[in-house]
C-alpha positions as CSV (number, residue, x, y, z in Angstrom):
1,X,-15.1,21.9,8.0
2,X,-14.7,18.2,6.8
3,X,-12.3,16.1,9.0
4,X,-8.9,15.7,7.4
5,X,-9.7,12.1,6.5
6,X,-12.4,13.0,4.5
7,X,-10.6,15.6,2.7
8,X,-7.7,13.5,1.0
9,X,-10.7,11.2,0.7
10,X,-11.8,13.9,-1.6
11,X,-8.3,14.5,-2.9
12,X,-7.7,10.6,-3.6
13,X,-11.5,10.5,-5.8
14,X,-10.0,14.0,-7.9
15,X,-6.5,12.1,-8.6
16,X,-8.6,9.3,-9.5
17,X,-11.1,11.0,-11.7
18,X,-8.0,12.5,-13.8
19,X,-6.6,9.2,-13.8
20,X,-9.4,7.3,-15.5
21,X,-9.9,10.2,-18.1
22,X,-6.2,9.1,-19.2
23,X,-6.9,5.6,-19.0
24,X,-9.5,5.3,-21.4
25,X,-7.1,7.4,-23.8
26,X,-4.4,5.5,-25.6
27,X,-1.9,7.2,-23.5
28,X,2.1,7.6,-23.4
29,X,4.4,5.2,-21.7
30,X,7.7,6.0,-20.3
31,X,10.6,4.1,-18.7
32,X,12.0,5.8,-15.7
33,X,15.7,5.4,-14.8
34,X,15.3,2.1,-12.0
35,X,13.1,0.7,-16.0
36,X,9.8,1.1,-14.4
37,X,7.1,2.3,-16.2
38,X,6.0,5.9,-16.0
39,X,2.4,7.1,-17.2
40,X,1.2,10.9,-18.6
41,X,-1.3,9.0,-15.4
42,X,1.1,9.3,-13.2
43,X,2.5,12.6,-13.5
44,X,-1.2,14.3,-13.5
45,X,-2.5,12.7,-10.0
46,X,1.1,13.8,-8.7
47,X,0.7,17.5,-9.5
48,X,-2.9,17.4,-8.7
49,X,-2.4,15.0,-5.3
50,X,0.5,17.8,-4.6
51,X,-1.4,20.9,-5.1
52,X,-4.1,19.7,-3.0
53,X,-2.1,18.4,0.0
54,X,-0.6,22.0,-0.1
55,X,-3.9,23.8,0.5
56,X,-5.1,21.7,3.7
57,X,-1.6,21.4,5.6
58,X,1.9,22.5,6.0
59,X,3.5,19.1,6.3
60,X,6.2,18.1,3.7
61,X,5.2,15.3,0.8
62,X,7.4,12.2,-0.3
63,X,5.6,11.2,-3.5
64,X,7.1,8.0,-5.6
65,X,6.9,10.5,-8.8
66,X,9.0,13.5,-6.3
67,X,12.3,15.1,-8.3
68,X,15.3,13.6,-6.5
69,X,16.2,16.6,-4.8
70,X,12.5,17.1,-3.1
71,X,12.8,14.0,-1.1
72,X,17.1,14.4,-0.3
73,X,17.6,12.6,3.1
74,X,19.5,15.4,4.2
75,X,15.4,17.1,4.0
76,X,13.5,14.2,5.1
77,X,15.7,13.0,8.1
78,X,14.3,15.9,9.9
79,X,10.8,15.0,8.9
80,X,8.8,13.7,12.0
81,X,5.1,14.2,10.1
82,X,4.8,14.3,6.3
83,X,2.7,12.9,3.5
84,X,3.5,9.7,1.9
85,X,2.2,9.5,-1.8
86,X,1.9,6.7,-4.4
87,X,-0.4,8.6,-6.9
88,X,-0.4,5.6,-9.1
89,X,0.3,2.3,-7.4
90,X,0.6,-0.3,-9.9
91,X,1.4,1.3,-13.4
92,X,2.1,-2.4,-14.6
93,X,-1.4,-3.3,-14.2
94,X,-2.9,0.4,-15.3
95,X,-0.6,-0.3,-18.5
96,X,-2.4,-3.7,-18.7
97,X,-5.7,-2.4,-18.0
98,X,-6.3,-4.9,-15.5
99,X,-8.1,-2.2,-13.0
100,X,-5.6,-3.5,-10.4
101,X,-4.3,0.2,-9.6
102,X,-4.5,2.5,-6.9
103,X,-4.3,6.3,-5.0
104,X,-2.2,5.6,-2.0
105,X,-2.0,8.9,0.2
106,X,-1.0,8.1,3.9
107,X,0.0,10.4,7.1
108,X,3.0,9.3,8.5
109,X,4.1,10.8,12.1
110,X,7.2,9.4,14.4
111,X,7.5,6.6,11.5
112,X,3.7,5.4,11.5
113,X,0.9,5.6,9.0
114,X,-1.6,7.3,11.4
115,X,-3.9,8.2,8.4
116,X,-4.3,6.5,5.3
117,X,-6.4,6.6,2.2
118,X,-6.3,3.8,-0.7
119,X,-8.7,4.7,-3.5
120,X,-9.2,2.1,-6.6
121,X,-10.6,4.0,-9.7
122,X,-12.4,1.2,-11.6
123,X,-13.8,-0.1,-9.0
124,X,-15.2,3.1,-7.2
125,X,-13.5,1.3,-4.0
126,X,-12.1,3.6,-1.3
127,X,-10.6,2.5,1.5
128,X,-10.0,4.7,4.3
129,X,-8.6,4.6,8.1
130,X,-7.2,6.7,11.0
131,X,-6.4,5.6,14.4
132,X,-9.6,7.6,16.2
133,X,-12.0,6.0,13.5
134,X,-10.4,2.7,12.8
135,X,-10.6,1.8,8.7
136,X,-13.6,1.4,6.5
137,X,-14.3,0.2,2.6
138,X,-16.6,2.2,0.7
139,X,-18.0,1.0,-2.7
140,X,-19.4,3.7,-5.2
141,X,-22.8,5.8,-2.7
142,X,-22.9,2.3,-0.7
143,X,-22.7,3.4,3.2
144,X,-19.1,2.7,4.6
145,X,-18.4,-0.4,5.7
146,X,-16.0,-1.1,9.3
147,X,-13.2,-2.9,8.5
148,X,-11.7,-6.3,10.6
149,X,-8.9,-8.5,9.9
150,X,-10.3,-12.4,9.3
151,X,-9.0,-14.6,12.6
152,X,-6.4,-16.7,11.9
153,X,-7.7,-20.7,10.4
154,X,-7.6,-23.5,12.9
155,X,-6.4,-26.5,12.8
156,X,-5.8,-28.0,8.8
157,X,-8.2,-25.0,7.5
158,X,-6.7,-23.2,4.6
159,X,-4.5,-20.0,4.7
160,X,-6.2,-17.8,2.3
161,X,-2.5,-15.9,0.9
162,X,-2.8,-13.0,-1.4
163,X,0.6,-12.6,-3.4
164,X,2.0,-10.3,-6.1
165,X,1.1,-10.6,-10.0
166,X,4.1,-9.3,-11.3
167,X,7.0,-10.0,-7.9
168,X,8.6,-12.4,-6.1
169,X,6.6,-15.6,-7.8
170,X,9.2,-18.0,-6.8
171,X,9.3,-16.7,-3.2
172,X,5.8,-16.9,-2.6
173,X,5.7,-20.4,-4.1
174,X,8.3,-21.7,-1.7
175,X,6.7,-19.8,1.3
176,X,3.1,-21.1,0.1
177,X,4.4,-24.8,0.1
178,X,6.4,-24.7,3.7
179,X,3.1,-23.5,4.9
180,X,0.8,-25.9,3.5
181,X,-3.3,-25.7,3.4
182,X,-3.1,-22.8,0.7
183,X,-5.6,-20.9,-1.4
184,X,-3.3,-19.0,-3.2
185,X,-4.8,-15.3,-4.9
186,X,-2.6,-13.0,-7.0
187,X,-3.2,-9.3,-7.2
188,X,-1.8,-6.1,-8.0
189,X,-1.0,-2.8,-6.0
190,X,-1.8,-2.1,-2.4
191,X,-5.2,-3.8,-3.0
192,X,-3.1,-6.8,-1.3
193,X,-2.8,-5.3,1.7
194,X,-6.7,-4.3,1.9
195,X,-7.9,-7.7,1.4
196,X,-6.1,-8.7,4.4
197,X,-8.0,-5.4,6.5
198,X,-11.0,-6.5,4.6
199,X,-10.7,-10.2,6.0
200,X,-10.9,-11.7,2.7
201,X,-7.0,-12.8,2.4
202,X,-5.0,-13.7,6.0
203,X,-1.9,-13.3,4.7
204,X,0.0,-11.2,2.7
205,X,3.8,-12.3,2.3
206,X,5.9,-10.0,0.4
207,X,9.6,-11.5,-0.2
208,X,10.3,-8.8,-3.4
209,X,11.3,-5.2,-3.6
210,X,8.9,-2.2,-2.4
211,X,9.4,1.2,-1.6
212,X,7.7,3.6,1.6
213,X,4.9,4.3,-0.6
214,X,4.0,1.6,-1.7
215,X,2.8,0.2,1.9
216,X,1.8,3.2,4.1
217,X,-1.2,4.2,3.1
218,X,-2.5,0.6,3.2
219,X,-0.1,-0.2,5.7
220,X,-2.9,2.4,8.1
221,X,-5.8,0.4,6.6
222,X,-4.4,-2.6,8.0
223,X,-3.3,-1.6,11.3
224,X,-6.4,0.6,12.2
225,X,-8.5,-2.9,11.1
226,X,-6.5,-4.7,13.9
227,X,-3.8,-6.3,11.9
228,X,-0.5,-6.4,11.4
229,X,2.6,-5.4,8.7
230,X,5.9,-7.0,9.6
231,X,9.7,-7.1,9.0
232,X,11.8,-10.1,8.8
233,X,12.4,-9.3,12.7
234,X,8.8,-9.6,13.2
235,X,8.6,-5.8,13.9
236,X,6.3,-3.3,12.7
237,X,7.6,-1.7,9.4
238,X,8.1,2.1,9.7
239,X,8.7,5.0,7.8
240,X,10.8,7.6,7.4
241,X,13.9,6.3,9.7
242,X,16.4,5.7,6.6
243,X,18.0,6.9,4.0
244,X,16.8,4.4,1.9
245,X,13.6,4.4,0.9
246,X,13.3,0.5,-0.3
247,X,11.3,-1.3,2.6
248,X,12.3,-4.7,3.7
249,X,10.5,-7.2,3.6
250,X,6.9,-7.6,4.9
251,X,4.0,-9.8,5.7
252,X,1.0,-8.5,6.3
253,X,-1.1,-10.5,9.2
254,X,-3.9,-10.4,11.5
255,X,-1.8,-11.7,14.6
256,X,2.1,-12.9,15.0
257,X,1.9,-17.1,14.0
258,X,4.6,-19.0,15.2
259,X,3.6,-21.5,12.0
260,X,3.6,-19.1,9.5
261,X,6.4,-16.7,11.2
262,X,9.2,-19.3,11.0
263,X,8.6,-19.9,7.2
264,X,8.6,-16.0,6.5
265,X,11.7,-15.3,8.8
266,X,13.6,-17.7,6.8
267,X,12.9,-17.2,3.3
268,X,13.3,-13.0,4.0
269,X,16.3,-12.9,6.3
270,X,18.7,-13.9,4.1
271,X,18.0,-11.6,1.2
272,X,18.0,-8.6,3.5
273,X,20.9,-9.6,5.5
């Protein structure tokens, strides 16, 4: 039998195969009820991302495109190991056809991403990670490739900071400044948090709204390549322990910087106070 990694590895490629037949459709867009957008995309990897968590495990699924009543905290609080599911992250950029989107699938137990699987579509880029394995890249039939967060720059080297496309511009301008030495990269979806597991970005500040799945499944690529997400208590973020479902916020890192930690405390706190 394939390992459990490999089959929502196979799960992630199906809900991206039935998203890229949409996207080169002129397809419907919707505005859910928060006036974010909603794809026929969307909907289609959810049933299909749904369905085929269902036939390999019993554990419940909190999917971003889940009827209110599925994912009820009064359900979820007694949740210790569930699916987390973004089965389009980044609709803005899908809507733009920037190829900036993601599958985000991640296996959450006692409020950590032990397993995760980010899968880009147009790039034929899956990223994958569990805490026996560690995480991996793989491009189109290229062998997988071991992921390792970049070490930190010394002395006046540049902080290579990757940052949001369509969030929190102001806030990552202000945080880029107090930190100083920037090369600044904007990108969308979760693929922020792989290029800090990959080693191309060392930071990845987020100072604007996100919800659980937006982060876990990458959030498990990141870890298992030996870096960091944290709070504005320099804590690990974790799922599943509240009602709400919005995350504070984050940075992603290789190692806790006093530098860089100081800037990131300040600017974050006081929004989330």
């Amino acid at each position: 039998m394939p390992s459990l990694v490999d089959q929502v590895v196979a799960i992630a490629r199906q809900a991206g195969d039935a998203i890229m037949e949409i996207y080169e459709t002129d397809f419907e867009k919707y505005e859910k009820s928060d006036a974010s957008p909603l794809t026929e995309a969307d909907l289609a990897a959810h049933k299909l991302i749904c369905a085929e968590l269902a036939k390999i495990s019993e554990f419940p699924i909190l999917s971003e495109e889940s009827s209110k009543d599925e994912i009820e905290w009064e359900n979820r609080k007694n949740w210790n190991t569930f699916w987390i599911v973004d089965p389009l992250d980044g609709t803005k950029e899908f809507i733009k056809k920037s190829g900036e989107f993601t599958v985000n699938i991640a296996l959450v137990s006692e409020g950590k991403a032990k397993l995760g699987v980010v899968y880009c579509p147009p790039l034929n880029r899956m990223y994958f990670a569990t805490e026996e394995q560690g995480a991996f890249r793989q491009d189109a039939d290229a062998e997988p490739v071991k992921l390792q967060v970049a070490s930190e720059p010394q002395g006046d080297a540049n902080w290579n900071v990757v940052g949001s496309k369509s969030h929190g511009a102001e806030a990552l301008a202000a945080f880029s400044e107090q930190l100083g030495n920037v090369n600044l990269v904007s990108m969308g979806s979760s693929l922020k948090l792989c290029m800090v597991a990959d080693g191309q970005a060392h930071l990845y500040p987020r100072l604007a709204p996100t919800c659980e799945w937006d982060t876990a499944a990458a959030q498990a690529i990141v870890e298992h390549a030996g870096g960091k997400v944290l709070t504005p208590s320099l804590e690990p973020l974790l799922y599943g322990q509240k009602e709400d479902l919005l995350n504070p916020f984050f940075i992603v890192c290789a190692t806790q910087n006093e530098r860089w930690g100081k800037v990131f405390t300040e600017l974050a706190t006081p929004a989330n106070a």
